[in-house]
C-alpha positions in Angstrom: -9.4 -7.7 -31.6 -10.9 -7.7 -28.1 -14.7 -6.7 -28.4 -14.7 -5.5 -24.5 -12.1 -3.1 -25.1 -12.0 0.4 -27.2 -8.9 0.8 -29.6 -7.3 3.2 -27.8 -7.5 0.9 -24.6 -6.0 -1.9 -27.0 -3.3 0.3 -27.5 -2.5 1.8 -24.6 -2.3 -2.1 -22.9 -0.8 -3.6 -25.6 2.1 -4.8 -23.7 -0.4 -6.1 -20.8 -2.4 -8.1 -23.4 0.7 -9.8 -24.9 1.7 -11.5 -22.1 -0.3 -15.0 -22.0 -0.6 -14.5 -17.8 -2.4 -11.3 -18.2 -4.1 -11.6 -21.8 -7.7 -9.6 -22.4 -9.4 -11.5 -19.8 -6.6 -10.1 -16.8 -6.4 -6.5 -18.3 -10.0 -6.5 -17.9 -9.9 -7.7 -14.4 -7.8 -4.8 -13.5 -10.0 -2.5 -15.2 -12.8 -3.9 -12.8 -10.5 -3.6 -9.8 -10.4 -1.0 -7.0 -7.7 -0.3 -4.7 -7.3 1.5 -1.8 -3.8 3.4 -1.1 -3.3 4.7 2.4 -1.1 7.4 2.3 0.2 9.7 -1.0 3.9 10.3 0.0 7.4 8.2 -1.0 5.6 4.6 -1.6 2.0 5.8 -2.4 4.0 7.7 -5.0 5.2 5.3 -7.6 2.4 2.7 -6.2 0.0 4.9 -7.9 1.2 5.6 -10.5 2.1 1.9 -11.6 -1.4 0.9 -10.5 -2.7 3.8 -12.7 -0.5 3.3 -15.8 -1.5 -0.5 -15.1 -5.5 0.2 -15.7 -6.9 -0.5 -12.4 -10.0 1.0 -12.6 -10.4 2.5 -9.1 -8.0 3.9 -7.0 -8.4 5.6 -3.6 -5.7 7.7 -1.5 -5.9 8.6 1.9 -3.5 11.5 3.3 -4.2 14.2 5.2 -0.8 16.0 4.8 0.2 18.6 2.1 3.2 18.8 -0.2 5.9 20.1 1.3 9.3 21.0 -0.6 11.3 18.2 1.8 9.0 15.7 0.0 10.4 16.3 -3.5 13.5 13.8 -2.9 11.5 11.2 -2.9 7.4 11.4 -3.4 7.7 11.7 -7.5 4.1 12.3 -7.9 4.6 15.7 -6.4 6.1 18.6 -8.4 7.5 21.8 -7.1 4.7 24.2 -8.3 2.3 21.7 -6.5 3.8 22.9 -2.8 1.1 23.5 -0.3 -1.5 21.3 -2.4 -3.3 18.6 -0.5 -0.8 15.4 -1.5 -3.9 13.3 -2.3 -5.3 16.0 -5.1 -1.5 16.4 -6.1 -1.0 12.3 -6.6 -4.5 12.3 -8.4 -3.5 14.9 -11.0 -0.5 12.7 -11.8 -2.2 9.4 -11.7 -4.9 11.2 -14.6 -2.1 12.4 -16.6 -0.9 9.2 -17.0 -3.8 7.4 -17.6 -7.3 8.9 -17.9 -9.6 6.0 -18.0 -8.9 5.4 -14.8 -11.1 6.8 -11.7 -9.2 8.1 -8.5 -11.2 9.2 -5.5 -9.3 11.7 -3.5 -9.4 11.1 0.3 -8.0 14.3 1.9 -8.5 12.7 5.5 -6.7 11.3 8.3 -7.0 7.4 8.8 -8.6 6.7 12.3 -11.2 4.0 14.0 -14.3 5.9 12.5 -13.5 5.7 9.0 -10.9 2.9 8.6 -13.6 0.0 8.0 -16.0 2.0 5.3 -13.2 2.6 3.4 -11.4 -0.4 3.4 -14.8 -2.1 3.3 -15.2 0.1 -0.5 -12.3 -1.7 -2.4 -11.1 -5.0 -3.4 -7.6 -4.7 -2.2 -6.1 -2.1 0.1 -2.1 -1.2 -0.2 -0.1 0.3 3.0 2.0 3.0 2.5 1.9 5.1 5.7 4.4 6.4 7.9 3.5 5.5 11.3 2.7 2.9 13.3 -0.2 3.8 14.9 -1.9 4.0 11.5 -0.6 0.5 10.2 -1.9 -1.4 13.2 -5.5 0.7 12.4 -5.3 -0.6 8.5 -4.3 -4.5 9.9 -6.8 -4.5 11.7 -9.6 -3.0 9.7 -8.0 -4.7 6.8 -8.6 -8.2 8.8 -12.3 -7.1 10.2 -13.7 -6.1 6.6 -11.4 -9.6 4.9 -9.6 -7.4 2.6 -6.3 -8.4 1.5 -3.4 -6.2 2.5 -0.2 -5.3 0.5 2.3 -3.7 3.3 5.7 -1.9 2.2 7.7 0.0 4.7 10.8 1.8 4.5 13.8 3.5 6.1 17.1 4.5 5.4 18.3 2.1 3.2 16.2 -0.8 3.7 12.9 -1.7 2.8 10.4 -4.7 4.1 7.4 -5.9 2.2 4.7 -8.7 2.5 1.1 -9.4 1.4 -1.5 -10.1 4.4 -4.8 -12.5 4.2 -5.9 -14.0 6.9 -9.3 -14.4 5.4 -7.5 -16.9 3.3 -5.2 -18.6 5.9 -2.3 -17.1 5.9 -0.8 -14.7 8.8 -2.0 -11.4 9.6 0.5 -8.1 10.6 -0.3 -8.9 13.9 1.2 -12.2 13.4 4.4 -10.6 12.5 4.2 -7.8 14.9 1.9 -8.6 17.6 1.8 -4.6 18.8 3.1 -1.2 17.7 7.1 -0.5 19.7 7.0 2.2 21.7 7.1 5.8 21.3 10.6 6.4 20.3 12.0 3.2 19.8 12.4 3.5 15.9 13.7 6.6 14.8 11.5 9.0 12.1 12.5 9.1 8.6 12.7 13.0 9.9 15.3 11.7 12.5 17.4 9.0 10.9 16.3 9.7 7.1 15.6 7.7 3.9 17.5 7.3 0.3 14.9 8.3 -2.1 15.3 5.5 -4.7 14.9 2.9 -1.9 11.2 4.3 -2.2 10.7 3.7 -5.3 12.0 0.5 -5.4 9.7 -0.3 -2.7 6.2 1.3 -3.9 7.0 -0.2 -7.8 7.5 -3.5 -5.4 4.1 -3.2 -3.9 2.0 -2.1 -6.7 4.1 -5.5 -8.8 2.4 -7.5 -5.4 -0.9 -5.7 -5.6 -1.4 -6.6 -9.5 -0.4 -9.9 -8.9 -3.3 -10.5 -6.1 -5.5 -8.9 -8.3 -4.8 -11.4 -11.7 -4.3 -14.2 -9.1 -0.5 -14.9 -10.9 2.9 -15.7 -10.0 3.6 -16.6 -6.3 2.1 -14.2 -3.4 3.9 -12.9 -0.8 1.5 -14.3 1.8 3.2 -15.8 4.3 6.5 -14.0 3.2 8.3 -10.7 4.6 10.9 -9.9 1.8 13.4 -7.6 3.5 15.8 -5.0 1.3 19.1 -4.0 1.9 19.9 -1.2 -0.5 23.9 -0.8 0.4 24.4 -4.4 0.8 22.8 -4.9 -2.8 21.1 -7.7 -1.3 17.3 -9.2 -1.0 16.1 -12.1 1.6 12.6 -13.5 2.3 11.7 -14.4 5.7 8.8 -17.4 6.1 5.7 -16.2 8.5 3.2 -18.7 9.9 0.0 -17.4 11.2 0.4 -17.0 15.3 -2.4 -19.5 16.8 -2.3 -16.6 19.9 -2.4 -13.7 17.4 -5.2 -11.3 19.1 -6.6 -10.7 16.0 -6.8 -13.9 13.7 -5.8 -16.3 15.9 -7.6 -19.3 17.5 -9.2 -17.2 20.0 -9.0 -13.7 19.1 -9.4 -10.4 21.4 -10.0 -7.7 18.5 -14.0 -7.6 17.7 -13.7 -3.8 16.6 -11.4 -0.8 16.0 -12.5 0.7 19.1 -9.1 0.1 21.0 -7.8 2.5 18.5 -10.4 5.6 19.0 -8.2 6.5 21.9 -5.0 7.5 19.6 -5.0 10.9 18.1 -2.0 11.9 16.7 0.4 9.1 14.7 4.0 8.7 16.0 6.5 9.5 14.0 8.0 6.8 12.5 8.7 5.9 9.0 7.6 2.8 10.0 9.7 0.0 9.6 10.2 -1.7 12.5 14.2 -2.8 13.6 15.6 -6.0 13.8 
């Protein structure tokens, strides 16, 4: 028996408590973790719902956006009679169903310079899963500012990029990948070009596998690491990353103090985010 833990928590993490990397002393870590999850759509999707099922015991989603029936190829914590719901309430409802001991906070708001660093600043670990760029250079950077560690997954068509940011800890930030956002254009929408469905599963169970890990402190991180997926080719490679001396924003001498260079963008571009190349 594990004192800390009711029966029907023994239960329902049997599995978890099995394996001698997790035990009773991880599952309980998880059930004193929070998480942030920006955005509710095709990776916040099955990242939820894996954190959930996994016993984290906080879990916060950002969207603005509602369900929409062109969502339902992909965003499986949606369901048809949910259409026109706000996505976060709609992800929340599924997350409880499959485990109520956990808590999820519903965030029905847009992510922008006023409210990026209070709620990154609120969890242990924040998880990127939004569809635009301008958004994902507002998290980096917040992410960076407040030292919370970042778990980034990004998809299109039918290949997916992932990779775990800390440079609190050392280890490159986004910016040090991607120094800024391409331009308007440049990278097609998932609207434009589109996305296999299952690539976004693969990708959010991926991130929430990363985020778990940072959280028990097991296995190898992807700090330091871009893993790259091509779906068609069957295929997975992992790119190194360094942190960039020059980086604006973790480097040596860095330029970004604040968010404020980001209170000037209103609406995101449209992107699914994944940048080419």
């Amino acid at each position: 028996m594990i004192p800390e833990f009711s029966e029907t928590e023994i239960q329902r993490y049997a599995r978890h408590i099995l394996l001698p990397e997790i035990g009773g002393t991880g599952q309980a870590a998880l059930r004193a973790a929070s998480v942030l999850i920006i955005g509710a759509g095709g990776l916040g999707s099955p990242l939820g719902l894996y954190l959930a099922a996994a016993g984290v015991g906080r879990i916060g989603l950002v969207d603005d956006d509602v369900v929409d029936l062109s969502n339902l190829q992909r965003q499986i914590a949606h369901a048809t009679d949910r259409i026109g719901q706000p996505k976060v309430e709609s992800a929340a409802e599924a997350m409880r169903a499959v485990n109520p001991l956990v808590r999820v906070d519903a965030h029905a708001t847009r992510l922008d310079a006023g409210n990026a660093r209070a709620l990154v600043g609120s969890y242990d670990l924040v998880c990127d899963g939004s569809d635009n760029f301008r958004t994902r250079y507002l998290l980096a950077d917040a992410c960076a500012l407040e030292r919370r560690t970042l778990v980034s997954a990004a998809v299109l068509r039918f290949e997916g990029q992932l990779s775990t940011f800390r440079p609190h800890r050392g280890g490159p930030c986004y910016r040090c990948l991607y120094p800024a956002p391409p331009r308007d254009g440049a990278v097609p929408s998932c609207a434009e070009a589109g996305v296999f469905g299952a690539v976004t599963g693969v990708m959010g169970t991926l991130q929430a596998t990363e985020a778990l890990k940072e959280i028990l402190d097991i296995g190898d991180s992807l700090a330091g690491r871009l893993m790259v997926w091509d779906a068609l080719a069957a295929r997975f490679h992992t790119i190194r990353l360094s942190p960039d001396p020059d980086c604006p924003l973790c480097g040596t001498h860095p330029t970004i103090h604040d968010l404020s260079a980001h209170a000037a963008s209103h609406a995101p571009s449209g992107a699914c985010a994944i940048h080419a190349g």
